[in-house]
C-alpha positions in Angstrom: 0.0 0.0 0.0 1.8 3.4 -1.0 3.2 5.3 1.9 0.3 8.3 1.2 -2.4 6.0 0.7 -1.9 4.8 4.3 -1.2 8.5 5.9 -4.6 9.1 4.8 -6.1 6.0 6.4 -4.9 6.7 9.4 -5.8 9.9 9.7 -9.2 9.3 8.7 -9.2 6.0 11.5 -7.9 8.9 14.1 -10.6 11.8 13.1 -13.6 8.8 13.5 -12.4 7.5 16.9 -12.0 10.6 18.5 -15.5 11.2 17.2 -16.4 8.2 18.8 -15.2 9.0 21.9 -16.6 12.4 22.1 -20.6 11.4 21.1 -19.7 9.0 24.1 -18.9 11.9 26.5 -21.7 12.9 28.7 -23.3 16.4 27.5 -21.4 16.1 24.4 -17.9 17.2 26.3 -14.7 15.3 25.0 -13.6 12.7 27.1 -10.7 12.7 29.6 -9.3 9.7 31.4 -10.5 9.8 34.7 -8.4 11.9 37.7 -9.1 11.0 41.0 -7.4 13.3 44.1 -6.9 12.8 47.4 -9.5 15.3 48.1 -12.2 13.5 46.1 -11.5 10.4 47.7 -12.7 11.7 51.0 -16.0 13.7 49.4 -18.7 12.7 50.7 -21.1 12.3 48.3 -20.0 15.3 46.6 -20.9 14.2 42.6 -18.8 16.4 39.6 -21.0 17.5 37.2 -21.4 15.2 34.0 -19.0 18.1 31.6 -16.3 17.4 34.5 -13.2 15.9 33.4 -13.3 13.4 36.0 -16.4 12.0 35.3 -17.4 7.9 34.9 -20.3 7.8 33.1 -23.3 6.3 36.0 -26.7 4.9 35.0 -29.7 5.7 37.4 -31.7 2.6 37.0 -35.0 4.2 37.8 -34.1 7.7 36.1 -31.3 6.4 33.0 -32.6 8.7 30.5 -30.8 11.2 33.0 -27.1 12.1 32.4 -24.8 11.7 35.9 -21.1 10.9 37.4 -20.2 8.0 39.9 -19.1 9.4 43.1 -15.4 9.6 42.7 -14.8 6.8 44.6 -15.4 4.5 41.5 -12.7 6.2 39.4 -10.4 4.1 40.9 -12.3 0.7 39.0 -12.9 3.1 35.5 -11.0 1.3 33.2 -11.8 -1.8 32.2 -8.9 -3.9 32.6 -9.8 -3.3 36.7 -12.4 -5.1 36.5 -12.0 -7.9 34.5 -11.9 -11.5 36.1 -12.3 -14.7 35.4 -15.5 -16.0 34.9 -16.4 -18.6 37.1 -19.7 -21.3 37.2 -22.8 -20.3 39.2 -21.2 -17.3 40.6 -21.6 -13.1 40.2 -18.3 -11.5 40.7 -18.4 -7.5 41.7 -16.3 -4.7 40.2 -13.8 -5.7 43.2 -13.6 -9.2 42.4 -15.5 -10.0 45.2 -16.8 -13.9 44.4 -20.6 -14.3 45.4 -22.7 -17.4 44.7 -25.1 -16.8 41.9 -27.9 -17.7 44.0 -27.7 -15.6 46.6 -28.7 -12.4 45.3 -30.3 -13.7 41.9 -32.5 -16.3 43.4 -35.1 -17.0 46.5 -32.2 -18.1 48.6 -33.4 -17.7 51.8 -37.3 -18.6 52.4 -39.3 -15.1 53.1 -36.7 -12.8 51.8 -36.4 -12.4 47.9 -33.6 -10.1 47.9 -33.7 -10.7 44.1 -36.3 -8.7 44.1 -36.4 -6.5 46.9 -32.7 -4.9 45.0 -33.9 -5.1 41.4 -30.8 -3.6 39.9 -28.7 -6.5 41.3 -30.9 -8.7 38.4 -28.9 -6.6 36.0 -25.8 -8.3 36.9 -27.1 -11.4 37.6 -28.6 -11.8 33.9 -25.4 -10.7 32.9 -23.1 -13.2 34.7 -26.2 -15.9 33.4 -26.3 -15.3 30.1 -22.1 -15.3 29.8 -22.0 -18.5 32.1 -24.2 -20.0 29.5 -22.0 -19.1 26.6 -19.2 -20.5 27.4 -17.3 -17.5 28.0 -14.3 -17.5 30.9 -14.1 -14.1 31.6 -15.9 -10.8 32.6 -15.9 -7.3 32.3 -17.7 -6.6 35.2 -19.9 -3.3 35.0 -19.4 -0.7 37.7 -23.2 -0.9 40.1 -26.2 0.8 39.0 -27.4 4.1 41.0 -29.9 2.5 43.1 -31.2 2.4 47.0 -27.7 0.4 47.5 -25.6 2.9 46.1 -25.3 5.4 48.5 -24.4 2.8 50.5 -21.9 0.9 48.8 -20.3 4.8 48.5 -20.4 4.9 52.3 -19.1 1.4 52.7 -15.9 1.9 50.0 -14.9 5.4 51.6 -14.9 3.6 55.5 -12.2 1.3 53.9 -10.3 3.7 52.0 -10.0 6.0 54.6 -8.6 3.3 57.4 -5.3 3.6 58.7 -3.5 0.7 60.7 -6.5 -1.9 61.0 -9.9 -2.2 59.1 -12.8 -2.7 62.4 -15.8 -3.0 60.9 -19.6 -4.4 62.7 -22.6 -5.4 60.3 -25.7 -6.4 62.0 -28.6 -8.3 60.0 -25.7 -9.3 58.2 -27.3 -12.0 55.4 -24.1 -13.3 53.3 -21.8 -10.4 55.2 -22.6 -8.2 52.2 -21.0 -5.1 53.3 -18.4 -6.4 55.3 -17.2 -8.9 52.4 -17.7 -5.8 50.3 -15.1 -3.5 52.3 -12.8 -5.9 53.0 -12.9 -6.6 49.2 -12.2 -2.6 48.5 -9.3 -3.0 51.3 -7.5 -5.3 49.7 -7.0 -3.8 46.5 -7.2 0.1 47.7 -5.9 0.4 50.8 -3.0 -2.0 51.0 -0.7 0.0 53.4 -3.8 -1.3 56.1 -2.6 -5.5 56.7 -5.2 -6.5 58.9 -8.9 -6.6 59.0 -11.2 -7.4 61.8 -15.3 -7.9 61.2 -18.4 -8.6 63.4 -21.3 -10.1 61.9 -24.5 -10.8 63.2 -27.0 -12.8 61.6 -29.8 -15.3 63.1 -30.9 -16.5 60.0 -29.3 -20.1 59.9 -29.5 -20.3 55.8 -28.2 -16.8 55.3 -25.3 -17.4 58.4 -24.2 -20.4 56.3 -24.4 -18.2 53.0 -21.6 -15.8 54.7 -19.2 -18.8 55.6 -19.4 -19.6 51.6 -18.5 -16.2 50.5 -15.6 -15.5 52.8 -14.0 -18.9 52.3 -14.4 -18.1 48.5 -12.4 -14.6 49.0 -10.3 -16.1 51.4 -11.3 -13.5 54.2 -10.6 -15.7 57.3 -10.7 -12.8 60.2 -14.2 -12.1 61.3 -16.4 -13.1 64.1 -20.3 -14.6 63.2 -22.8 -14.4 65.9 -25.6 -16.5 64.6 -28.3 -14.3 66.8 -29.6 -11.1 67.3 -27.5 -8.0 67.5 -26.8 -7.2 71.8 -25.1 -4.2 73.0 -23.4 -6.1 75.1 -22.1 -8.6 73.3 -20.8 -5.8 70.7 -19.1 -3.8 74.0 -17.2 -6.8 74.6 -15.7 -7.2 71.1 -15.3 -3.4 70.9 -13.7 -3.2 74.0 -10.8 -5.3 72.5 -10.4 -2.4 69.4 -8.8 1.0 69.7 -11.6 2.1 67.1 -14.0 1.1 64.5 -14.6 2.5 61.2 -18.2 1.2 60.1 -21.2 0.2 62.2 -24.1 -1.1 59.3 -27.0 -1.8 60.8 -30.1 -3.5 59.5 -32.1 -5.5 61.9 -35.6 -5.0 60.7 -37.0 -2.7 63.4 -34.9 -3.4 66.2 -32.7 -0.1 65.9 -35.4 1.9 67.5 -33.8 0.4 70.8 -30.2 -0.8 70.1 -28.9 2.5 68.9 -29.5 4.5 71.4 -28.3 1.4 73.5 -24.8 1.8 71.7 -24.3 5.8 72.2 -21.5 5.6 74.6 -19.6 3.4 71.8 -20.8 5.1 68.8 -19.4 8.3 70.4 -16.3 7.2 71.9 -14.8 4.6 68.7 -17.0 4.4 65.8 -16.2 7.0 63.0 -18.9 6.1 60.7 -22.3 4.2 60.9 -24.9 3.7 58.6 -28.6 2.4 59.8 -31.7 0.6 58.2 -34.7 1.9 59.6 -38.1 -0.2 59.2 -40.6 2.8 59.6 -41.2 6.3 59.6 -41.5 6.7 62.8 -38.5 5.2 63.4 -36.7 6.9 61.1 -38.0 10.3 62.4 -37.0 9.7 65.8 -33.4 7.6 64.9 -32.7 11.0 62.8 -33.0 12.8 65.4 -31.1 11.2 67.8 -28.3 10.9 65.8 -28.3 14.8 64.2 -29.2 16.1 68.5 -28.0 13.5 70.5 -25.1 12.1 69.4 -24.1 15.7 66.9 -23.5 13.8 64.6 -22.4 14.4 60.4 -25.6 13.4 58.5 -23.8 12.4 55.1 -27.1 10.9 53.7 -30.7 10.7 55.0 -33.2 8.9 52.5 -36.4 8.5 54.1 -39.1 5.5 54.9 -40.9 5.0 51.5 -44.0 7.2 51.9 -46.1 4.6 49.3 -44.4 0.9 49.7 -47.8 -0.1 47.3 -46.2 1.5 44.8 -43.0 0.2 45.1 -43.9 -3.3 45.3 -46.5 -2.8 42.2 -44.2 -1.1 40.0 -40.8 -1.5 40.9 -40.4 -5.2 42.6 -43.4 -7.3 41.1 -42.6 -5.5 37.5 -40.5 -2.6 36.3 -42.6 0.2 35.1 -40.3 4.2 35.1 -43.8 5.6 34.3 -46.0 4.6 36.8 -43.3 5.0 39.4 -42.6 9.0 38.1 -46.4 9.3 37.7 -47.0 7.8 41.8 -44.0 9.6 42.7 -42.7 6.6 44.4 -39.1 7.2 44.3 -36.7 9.4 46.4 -34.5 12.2 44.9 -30.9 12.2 46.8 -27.3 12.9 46.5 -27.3 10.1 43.5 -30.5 11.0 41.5 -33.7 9.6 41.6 -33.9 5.9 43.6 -37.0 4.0 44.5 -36.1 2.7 48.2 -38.6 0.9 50.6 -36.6 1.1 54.0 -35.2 4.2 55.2 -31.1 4.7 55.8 -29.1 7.1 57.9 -25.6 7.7 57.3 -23.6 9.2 60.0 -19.9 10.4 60.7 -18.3 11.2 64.5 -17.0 14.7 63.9 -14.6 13.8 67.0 -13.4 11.2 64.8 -13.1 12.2 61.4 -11.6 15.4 62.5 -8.2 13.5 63.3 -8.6 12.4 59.4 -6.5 14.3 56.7 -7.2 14.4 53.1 -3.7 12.2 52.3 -4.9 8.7 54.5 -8.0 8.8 51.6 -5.9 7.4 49.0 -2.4 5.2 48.4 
């Protein structure tokens, strides 16, 4: 091929790929590889516009005609090659590499609690991880999470394990498989490697799901964590926390019971634990746990999504069968720090000021 012949070629191959890229770029912008600071690491919840260089494209499942950035956080896993794995049999793996069996989340696993479809945006990834199973292909390219109820969660979750220093403590009650334990542990290990050690309490009565979390920590070979296969006590949890000089996520979900057992833990929550985030099962509950923490405790509120005010909506139209335009036409959905997300429970995120203030900007990322 004459030497002019192929200038022009690949010219013309340059001028359509960078036209590629840019119709990909949110709000028409040109795209930039992603930046993350320190800084951003430690936002909380603090979302750049979509025209911002350091912007990973995000996809609001209940709202994805609507053009948004992931939280920073999630520039660290932006390219590709970070979260690809190997694929394997009757298994979802997470943009970590976190292993979970396939059923747990994408099936009735445990009798009276279809998570499956209580977290409808996990199904996204479970048909996924089917459907390439099934074809014979070995490995994934694992798609960062959808904005969902979860998310700002899972934001919460990644930021307590970036932001550790020395040991990762961590407590999950109502813990099912250890979901957001197994999750920051997961982060940890491939963010924060300067921390060795890890340490979790779980709690979790449920015999089948207490079993499920055995399976997914020997699967991610995550050997150091305590299962108490009951309800959550304070004292039980004073006694383990007595043993750490402090503790970087409390998550609790315990179906009702954190009406009592938080204000049980206040002396602890005050004195160790730098960040908690809490389930609540009713608007009351919510009201008066939102409370304690913002006037009792004086507390950071990082996120506050509220009790769903129609759950007949939410089980009609978002659970039983996916329908955007009944759900913006009920106004069943809540509009937070991520977009618009359809939630059932209410959640409270919460940072000790006393605590976070002896954070600097430099322990957010390595």
């Amino acid at each position: 091929m004459p030497v002019l012949l192929r200038t022009i070629i690949a010219a013309a191959t340059a001028v359509m790929a960078a036209a590629a890229v840019e119709r990909r770029a949110p709000h028409g912008g040109r795209h930039h590889p992603p930046a993350l600071s320190r800084v951003d690491a430690c936002a909380d919840f603090n979302i750049p516009p979509p025209t911002a260089a350091s912007c990973v494209p995000a996809i609001v499942y209940a709202d994805s005609d609507v053009a948004c950035c992931h939280h920073p956080i999630f520039n660290l896993l932006a390219h590709p090659s970070d979260r690809t794995f190997p694929l394997r049999p009757d298994t979802v793996v997470e943009e970590t590499g976190l292993i979970v069996p396939f059923q747990y989340d994408c099936r009735e696993w445990q009798r009276g609690h279809p998570y499956h479809i209580a977290v409808p945006a996990r199904n996204v990834r479970c048909d996924v991880a089917d459907v390439m199973a099934k074809r014979g292909i070995r490995r994934q390219t694992v798609d960062l999470p959808l904005v969902d109820e979860e998310y700002a969660e899972l934001v919460a979750v990644y930021q307590a394990a970036l932001q550790a220093k020395e040991t990762f403590t961590a407590i999950e009650m109502g813990a099912r498989w250890g979901t957001w334990g197994s999750r920051a542990v997961s982060f940890l290990r491939r963010f924060n490697p300067a921390v060795h050690s890890h340490d979790v309490l779980y709690f979790e009565p449920d015999a089948v799901a207490a079993g499920g979390l055995k399976m997914v920590h020997h699967l991610n070979g995550i050997t150091n964590f305590t299962l108490h296969t009951a309800n959550a006590r304070a004292d039980v949890i004073a006694a383990w926390a007595a043993t750490k000089k402090h503790i970087d996520l409390v998550d609790i979900d315990i179906q009702g019971a954190e009406e009592s057992l938080v204000p049980e833990l206040a002396a602890l929550l005050r004195s160790k634990v730098r960040r908690v985030i809490i389930g609540t099962h009713s608007a009351a509950t919510h009201a008066k746990l939102s409370d304690f923490v913002r006037h009792q405790l004086k507390w950071t509120v990082v996120s506050d999504m509220p009790m769903s005010k129609d759950t007949g909506c939410v089980q009609a139209h978002y659970r039983d069968a996916f329908n955007i335009d009944m759900i913006n036409k009920q106004g069943c959905y809540h509009v937070g720090p991520f977009g618009k997300v359809v939630q059932w429970d209410g959640e409270i995120i919460a940072d000790n000021p006393a605590l976070r203030a002896e954070e600097s900007p430099e322990q957010c990322f390595v």
